[in-house]
C-alpha positions as CSV (number, residue, x, y, z in Angstrom):
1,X,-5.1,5.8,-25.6
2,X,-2.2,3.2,-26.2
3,X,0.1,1.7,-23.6
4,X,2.5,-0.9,-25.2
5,X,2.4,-4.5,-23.4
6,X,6.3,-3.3,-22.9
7,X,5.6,-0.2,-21.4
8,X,3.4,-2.0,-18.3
9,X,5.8,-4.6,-18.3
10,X,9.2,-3.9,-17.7
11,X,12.3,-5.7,-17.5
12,X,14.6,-4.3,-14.5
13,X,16.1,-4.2,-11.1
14,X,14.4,-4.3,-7.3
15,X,13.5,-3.2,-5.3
16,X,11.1,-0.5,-6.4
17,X,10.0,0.1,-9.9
18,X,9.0,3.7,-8.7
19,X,11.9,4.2,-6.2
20,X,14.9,2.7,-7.6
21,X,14.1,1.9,-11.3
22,X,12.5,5.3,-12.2
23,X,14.9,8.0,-10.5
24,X,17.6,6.1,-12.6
25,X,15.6,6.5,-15.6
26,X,15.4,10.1,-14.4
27,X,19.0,10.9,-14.1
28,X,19.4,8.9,-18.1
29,X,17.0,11.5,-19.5
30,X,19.2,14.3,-17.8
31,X,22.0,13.0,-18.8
32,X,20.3,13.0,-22.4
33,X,19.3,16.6,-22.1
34,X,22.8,17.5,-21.3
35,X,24.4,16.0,-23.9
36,X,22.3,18.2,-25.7
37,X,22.8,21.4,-24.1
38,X,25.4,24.4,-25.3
39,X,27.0,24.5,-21.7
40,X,29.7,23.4,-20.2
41,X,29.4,21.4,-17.3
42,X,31.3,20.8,-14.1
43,X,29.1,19.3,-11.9
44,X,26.0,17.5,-10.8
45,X,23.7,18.1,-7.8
46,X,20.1,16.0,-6.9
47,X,17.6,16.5,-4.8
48,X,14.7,13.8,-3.7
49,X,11.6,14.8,-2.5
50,X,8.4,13.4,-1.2
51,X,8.1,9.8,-1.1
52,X,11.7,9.3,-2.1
53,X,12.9,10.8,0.5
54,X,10.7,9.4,3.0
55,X,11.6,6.3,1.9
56,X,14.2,6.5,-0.2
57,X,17.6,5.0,1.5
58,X,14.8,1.8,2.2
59,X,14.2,1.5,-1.6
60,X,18.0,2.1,-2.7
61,X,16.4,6.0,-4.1
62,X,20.1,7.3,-3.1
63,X,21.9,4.3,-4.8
64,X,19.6,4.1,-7.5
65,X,20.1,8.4,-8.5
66,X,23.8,7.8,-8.0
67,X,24.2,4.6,-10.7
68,X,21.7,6.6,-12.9
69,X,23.9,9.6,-13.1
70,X,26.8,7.3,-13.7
71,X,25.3,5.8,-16.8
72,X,23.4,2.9,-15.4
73,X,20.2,2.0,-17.1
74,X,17.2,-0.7,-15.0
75,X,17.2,-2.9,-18.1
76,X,21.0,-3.2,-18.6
77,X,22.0,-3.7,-15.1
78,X,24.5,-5.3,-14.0
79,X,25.3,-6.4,-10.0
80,X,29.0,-6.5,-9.9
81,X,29.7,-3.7,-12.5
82,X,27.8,-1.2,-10.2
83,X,29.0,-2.4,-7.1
84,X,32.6,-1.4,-8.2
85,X,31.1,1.9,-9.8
86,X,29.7,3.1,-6.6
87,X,33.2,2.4,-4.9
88,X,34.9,4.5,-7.6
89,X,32.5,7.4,-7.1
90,X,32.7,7.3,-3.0
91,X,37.0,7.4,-3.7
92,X,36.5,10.0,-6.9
93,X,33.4,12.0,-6.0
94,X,33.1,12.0,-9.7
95,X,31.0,10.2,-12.5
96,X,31.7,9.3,-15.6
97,X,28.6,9.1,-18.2
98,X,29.5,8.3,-22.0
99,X,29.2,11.3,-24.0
100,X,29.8,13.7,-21.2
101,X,33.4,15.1,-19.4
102,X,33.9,13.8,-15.7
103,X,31.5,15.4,-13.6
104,X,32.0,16.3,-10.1
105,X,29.7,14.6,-7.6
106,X,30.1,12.9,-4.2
107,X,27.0,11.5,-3.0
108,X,27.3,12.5,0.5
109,X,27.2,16.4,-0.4
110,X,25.7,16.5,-3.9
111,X,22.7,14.5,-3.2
112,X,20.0,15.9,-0.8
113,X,17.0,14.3,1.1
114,X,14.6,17.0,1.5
115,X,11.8,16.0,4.1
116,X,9.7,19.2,3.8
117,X,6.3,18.9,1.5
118,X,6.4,16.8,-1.2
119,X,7.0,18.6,-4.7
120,X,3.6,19.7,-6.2
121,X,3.0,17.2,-9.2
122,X,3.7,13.7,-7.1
123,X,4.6,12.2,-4.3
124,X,7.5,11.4,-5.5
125,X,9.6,14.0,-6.8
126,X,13.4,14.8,-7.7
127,X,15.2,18.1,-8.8
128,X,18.6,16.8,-11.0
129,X,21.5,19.9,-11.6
130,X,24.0,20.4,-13.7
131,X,26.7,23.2,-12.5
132,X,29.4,25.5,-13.8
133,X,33.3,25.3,-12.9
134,X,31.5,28.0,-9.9
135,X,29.3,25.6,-9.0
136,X,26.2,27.3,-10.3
137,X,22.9,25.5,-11.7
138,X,22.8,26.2,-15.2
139,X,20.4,23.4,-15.9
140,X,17.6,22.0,-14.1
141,X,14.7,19.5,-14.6
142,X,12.3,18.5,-11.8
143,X,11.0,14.6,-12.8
144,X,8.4,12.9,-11.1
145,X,8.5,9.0,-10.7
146,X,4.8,8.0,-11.5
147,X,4.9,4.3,-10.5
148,X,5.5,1.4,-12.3
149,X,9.4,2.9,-13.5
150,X,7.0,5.4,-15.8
151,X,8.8,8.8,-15.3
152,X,7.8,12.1,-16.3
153,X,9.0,15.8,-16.3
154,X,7.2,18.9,-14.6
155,X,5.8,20.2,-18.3
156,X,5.3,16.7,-19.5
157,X,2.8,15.8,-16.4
158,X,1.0,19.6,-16.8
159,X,0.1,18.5,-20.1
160,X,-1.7,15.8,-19.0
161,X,-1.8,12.0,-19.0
162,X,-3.1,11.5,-22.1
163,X,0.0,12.5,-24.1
164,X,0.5,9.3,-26.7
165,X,1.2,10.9,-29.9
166,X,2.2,7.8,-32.0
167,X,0.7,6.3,-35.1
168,X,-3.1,5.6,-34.6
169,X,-3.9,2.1,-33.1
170,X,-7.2,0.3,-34.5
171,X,-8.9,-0.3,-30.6
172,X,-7.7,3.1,-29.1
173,X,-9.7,2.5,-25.9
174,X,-9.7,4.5,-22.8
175,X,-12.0,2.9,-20.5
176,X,-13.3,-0.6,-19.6
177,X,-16.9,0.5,-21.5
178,X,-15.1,1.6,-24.8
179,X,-13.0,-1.8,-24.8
180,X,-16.1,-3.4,-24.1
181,X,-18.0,-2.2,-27.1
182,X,-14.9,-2.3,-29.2
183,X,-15.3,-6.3,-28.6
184,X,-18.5,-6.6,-29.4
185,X,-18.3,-4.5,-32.5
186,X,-15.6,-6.4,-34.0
187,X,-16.1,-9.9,-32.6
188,X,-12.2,-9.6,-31.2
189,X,-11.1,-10.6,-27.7
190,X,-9.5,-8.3,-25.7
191,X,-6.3,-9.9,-26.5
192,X,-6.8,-9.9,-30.3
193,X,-7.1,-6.2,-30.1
194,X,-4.6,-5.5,-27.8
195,X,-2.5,-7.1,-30.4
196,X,-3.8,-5.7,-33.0
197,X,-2.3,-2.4,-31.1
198,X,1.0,-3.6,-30.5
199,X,1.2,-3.9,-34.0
200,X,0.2,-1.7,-35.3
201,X,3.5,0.9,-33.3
202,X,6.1,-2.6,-33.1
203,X,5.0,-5.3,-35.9
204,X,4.3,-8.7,-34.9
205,X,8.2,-10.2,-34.4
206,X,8.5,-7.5,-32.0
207,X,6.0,-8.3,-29.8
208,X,6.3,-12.0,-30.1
209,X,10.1,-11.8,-29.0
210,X,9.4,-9.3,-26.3
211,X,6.4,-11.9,-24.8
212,X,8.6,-14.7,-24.8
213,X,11.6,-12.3,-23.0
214,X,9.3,-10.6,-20.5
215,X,7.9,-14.7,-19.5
216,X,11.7,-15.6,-19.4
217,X,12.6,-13.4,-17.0
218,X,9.4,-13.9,-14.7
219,X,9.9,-17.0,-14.8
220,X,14.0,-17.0,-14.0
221,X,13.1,-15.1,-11.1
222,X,10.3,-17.3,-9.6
223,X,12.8,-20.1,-10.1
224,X,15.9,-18.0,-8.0
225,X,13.4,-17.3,-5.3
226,X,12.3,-21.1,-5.3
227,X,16.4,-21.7,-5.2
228,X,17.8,-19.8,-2.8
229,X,17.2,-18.8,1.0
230,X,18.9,-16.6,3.5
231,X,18.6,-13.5,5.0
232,X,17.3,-10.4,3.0
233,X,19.6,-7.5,3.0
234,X,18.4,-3.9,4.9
235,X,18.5,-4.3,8.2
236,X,15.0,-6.2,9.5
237,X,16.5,-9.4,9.2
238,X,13.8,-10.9,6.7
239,X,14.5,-14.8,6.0
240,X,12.8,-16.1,2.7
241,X,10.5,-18.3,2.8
242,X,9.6,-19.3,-0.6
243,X,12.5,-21.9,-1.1
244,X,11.4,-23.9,2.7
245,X,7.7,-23.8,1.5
246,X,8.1,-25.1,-1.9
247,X,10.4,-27.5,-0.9
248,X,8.1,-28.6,1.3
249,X,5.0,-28.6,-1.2
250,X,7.2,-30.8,-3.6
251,X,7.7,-33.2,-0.5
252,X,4.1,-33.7,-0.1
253,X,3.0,-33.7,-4.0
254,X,1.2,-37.2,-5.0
255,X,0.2,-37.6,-1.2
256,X,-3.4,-38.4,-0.8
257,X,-4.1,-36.5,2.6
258,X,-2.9,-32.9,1.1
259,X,-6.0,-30.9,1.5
260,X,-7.0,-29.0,-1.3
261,X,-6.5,-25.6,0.2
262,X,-3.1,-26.2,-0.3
263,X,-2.9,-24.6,-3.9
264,X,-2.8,-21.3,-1.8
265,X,0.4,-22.3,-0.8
266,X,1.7,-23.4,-4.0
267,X,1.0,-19.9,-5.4
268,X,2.3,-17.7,-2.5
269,X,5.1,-19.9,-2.8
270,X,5.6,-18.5,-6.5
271,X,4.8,-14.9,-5.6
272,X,7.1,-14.3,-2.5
273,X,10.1,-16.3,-4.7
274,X,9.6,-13.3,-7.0
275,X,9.0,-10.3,-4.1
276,X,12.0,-11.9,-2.4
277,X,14.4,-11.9,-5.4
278,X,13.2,-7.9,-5.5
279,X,13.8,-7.5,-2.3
280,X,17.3,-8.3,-2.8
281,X,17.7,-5.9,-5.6
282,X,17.8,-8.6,-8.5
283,X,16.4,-8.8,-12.0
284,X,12.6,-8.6,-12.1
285,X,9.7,-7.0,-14.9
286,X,7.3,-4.2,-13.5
287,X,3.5,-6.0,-13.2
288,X,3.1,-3.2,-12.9
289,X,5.5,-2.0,-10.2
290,X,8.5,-3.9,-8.4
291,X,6.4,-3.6,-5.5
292,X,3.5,-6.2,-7.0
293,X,5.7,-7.9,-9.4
294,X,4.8,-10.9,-7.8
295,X,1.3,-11.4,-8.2
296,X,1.1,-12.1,-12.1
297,X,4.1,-14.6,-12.5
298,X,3.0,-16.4,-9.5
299,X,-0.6,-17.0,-11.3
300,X,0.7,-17.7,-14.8
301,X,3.2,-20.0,-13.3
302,X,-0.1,-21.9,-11.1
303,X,-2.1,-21.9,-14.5
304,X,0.7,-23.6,-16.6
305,X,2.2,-26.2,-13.5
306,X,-1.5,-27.0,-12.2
307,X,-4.3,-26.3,-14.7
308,X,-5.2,-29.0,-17.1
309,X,-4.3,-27.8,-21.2
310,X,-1.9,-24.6,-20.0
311,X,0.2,-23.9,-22.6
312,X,3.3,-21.2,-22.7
313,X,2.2,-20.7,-26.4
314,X,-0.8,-18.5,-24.5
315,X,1.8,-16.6,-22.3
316,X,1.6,-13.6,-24.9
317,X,-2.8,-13.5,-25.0
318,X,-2.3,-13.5,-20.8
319,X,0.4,-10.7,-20.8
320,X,-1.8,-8.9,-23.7
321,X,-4.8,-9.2,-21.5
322,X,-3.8,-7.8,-18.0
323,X,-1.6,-5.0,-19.9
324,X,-4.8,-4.0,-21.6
325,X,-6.1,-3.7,-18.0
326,X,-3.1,-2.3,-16.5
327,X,-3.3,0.6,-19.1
328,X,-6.7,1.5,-17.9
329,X,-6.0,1.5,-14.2
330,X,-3.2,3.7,-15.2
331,X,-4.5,6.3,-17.3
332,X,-7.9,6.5,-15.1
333,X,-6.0,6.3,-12.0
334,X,-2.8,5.2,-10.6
335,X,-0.3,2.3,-10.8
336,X,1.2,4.1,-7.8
337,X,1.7,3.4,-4.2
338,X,2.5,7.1,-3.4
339,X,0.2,8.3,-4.9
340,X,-2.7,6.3,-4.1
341,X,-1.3,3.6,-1.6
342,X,-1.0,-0.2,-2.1
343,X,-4.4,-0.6,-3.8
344,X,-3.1,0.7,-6.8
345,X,-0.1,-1.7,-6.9
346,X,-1.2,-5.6,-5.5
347,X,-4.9,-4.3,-6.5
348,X,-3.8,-3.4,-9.9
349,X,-1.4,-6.6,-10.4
350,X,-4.3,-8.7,-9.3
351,X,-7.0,-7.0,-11.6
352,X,-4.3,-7.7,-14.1
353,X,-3.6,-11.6,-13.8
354,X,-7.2,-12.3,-13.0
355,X,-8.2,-10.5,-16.7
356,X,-5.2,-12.7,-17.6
357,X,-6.1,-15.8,-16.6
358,X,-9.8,-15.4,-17.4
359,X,-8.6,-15.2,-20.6
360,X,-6.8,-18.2,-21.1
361,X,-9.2,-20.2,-19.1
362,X,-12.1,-19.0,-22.1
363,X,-13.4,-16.2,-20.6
364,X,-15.3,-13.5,-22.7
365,X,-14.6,-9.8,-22.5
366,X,-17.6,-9.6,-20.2
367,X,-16.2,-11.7,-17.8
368,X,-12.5,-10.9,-18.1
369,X,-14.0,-6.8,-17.3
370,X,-15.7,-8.9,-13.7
371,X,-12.6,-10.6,-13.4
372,X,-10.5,-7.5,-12.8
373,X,-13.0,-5.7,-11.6
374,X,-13.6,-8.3,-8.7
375,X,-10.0,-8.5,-7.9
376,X,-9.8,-4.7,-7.8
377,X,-13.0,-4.1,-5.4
378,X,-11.3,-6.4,-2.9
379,X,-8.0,-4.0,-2.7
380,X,-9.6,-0.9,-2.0
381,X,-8.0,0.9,0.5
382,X,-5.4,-1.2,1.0
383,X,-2.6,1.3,2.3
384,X,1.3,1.4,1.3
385,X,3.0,0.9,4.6
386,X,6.4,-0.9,4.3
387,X,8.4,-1.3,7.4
388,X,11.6,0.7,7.6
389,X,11.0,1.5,4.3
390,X,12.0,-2.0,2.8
391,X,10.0,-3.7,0.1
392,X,9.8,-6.5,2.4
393,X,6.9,-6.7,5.5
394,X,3.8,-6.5,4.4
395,X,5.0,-6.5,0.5
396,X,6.2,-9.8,-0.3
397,X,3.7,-11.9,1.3
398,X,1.0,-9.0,0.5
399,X,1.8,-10.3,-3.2
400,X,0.8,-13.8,-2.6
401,X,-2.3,-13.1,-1.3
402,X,-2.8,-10.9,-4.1
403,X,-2.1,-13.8,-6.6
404,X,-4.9,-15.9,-4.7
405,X,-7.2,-12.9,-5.1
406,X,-6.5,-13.2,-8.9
407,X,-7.2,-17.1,-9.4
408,X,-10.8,-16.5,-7.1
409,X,-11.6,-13.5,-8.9
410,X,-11.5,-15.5,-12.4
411,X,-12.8,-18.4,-11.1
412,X,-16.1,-16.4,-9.8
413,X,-16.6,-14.2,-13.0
414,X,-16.3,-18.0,-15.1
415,X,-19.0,-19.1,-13.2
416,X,-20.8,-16.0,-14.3
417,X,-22.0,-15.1,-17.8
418,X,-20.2,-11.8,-17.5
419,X,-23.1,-9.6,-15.8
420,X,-23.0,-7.5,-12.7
421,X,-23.3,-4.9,-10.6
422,X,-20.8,-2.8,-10.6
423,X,-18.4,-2.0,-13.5
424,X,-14.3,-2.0,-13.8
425,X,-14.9,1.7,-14.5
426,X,-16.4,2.3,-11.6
427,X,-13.8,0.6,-9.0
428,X,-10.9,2.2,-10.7
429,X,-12.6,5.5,-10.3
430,X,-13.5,4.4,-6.7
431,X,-9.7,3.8,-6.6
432,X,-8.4,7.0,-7.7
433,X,-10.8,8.9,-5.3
434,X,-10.0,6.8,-2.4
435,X,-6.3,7.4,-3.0
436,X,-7.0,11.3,-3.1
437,X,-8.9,10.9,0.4
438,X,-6.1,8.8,2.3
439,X,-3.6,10.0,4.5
440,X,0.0,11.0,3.2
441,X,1.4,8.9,6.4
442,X,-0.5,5.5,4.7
443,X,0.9,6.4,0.9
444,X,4.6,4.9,1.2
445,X,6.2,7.4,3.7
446,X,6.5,5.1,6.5
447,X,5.1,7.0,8.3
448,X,2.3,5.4,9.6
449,X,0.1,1.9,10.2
450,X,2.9,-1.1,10.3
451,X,5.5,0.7,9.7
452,X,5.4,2.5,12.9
453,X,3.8,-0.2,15.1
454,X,6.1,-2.7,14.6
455,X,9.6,-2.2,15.3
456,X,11.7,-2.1,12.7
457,X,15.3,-2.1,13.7
């Protein structure tokens, strides 16, 4: 089993990686499969389904389907350009994708929210048309949004999750066990072999430019949340908080009274800059969803501005690290919070930066596997229950206590030699079951625990 460091960690646009970034990735690969088709087309219709309906006008589904359909791809985003595209398609009721004639779609009628049972694959579903001049389907695809901006079509998630059919990779581990005894075999770190992966597909420059992009944008985005404050957009009237509490922490740095507890603010700070800037629909990378992006910036940023002998030229063996646990939690389970709640985003992100930061901090594979596997076991059954739909309350400053699960999860397994109880195998498969078991109204629907005890409007 391979997942590429770039495939768990994705550059693109908030506020959902599985709501906004992945039904535009959807409507690209229709457009693809169109430009490929025999027919003539007139028109396009969409439906959304499940979880994107649910929640969808909350996560900017609508918005996102309409951009996607118009061209728009997560990594190439661009604010103002599809701000003006959107007001062209309200006028027009058309789009306008490269490659393919003017296609006839207005939003209001063309797009559908269907609230009835969720499509059979995943919770979150979509059905994207093409039309004749009559306004008939003559091509279809269902796609599913899997979490984490990872999309998939109906055949394509039949056929299983294991579908990598690349060039052999020299650690092709699927569980926690088999990477495990891959390290021990070959006297490799987890990172090392991780590495060894990535270049085996992308070649070493590749990966080394794409580590040093994916920590620039992290980074850029902690330092706009730290920047700016205001209002949040979507209707709860959200203020951020990251700027006011950072300002103040930098107001009190050097003072002798400043308990030492107050490293937990320091690295909310850092997460909710990042879950804020998402919330406001700006640039952020999937780790591993929009919805937890917070959590592993926010503790690579603590390890390099407050740990003795941090150094950025580590960023990649961090980022190597956590992807090499984020592609185990995926393929065993779910990066999902529709499909298995928000366990399997915040507890996945902070599995992830706690294997990370074990790491750097000289952690063996023994007790980077307890690392994660401690901050996983303390996320089960969290639920996914964002009110109104936003990615706002509980999510942002869910993310920063996710990061301070992260740093005490590495911190215990360091003071460990690596053995114990229970292993990462076990809590993800704990994970995936307890995801099966909970309640559709607790898996991102709003339709139940905050989201309908607090009032949202």
């Amino acid at each position: 089993m391979f997942l590429s460091v770039f495939d768990m960690f994705k550059v693109g646009v908030g506020p959902s990686s599985s709501h906004t970034m992945g039904p535009m990735v959807a409507a690209a690969r229709f457009l693809d499969l169109m430009r490929t088709s025999p027919f003539e087309f007139h028109g396009l219709k969409a439906s959304l389904h499940g979880s994107l309906a649910f929640t969808g006008v909350g996560h900017a589904t609508d918005r996102a389907t309409v951009l996607g359909l118009a061209g728009f791809l997560p990594e190439t985003y661009e604010h103002e350009k599809a701000e003006t595209a959107l007001a062209d398609i309200r006028d027009n009721k058309t789009v306008s994708p490269d490659g393919l004639p003017t296609l006839v779609f207005d939003p209001r009628e063309d797009l559908r929210f269907d609230f009835g049972p969720a499509l059979p694959g995943h919770a979150n579903g979509m059905i994207l048309m093409a039309t004749d001049k009559q306004g008939d389907v003559i091509l279809q695809e269902t796609y599913y949004s899997i979490g984490g901006g990872f999309v998939v079509t109906a055949d394509e998630l039949a056929a299983g999750k294991d579908t990598d059919e690349g060039d052999p990779v020299p650690y092709p581990f699927k569980s926690a066990a088999e990477m495990l005894e891959m390290a021990e075999r070959s006297g490799k770190s987890i990172a090392d072999m991780k590495r060894a992966n990535e270049h085996a597909r992308g070649g070493p420059d590749n990966l080394n430019k794409g580590c040093k992009r994916l920590w620039e944008v992290m980074n850029d985005c902690i330092q706009r949340g730290l920047d700016n404050d205001g209002t949040l957009p979507g209707g709860l009237n959200v203020r951020r908080r990251a700027k006011a509490i950072h300002d103040s922490l930098m107001a009190e740095r050097g003072m002798n009274l400043a308990p030492p507890h107050t490293i937990n603010d320091w690295i909310s700070a850092y997460a909710m800059a990042v879950n804020e800037e998402n919330a406001a629909g700006g640039q952020v990378v999937t780790a591993p969803t929009n919805g937890a992006a917070g959590v592993l910036p926010a503790v690579i940023r603590y390890w390099l501005d407050h740990v003795p002998g941090a150094s950025t030229s580590r960023i990649d063996e961090f980022l190597l690290t956590a992807a090499a646990i984020g592609g185990l939690v995926k393929f065993n389970a779910s990066i999902s919070g529709a499909e298995a709640g928000c366990q399997a985003e915040v507890g996945s992100a902070a599995a992830m930066a706690a294997a990370g930061l074990c790491a750097v901090m000289g952690g063996t594979p023994e007790q980077v596997e307890n690392a994660a596997e401690i901050a996983l076991e303390h996320h089960l059954g969290m639920t996914c229950d964002p009110i109104k739909g936003l990615v706002q309350v509980p999510c942002i400053e869910r993310n920063g206590l996710g990061a301070i699960k992260a740093v005490s999860a590495a911190s215990l397994s360091l003071r460990g030699d690596g053995k114990h109880l229970v292993p990462l195998d076990s809590v993800i498969e704990t994970m995936r079951q307890t995801g099966a078991d909970m309640h559709e109204k607790y898996k991102e629907t709003s339709l139940g625990g905050l989201a309908v005890n607090v009032p949202n409007c």
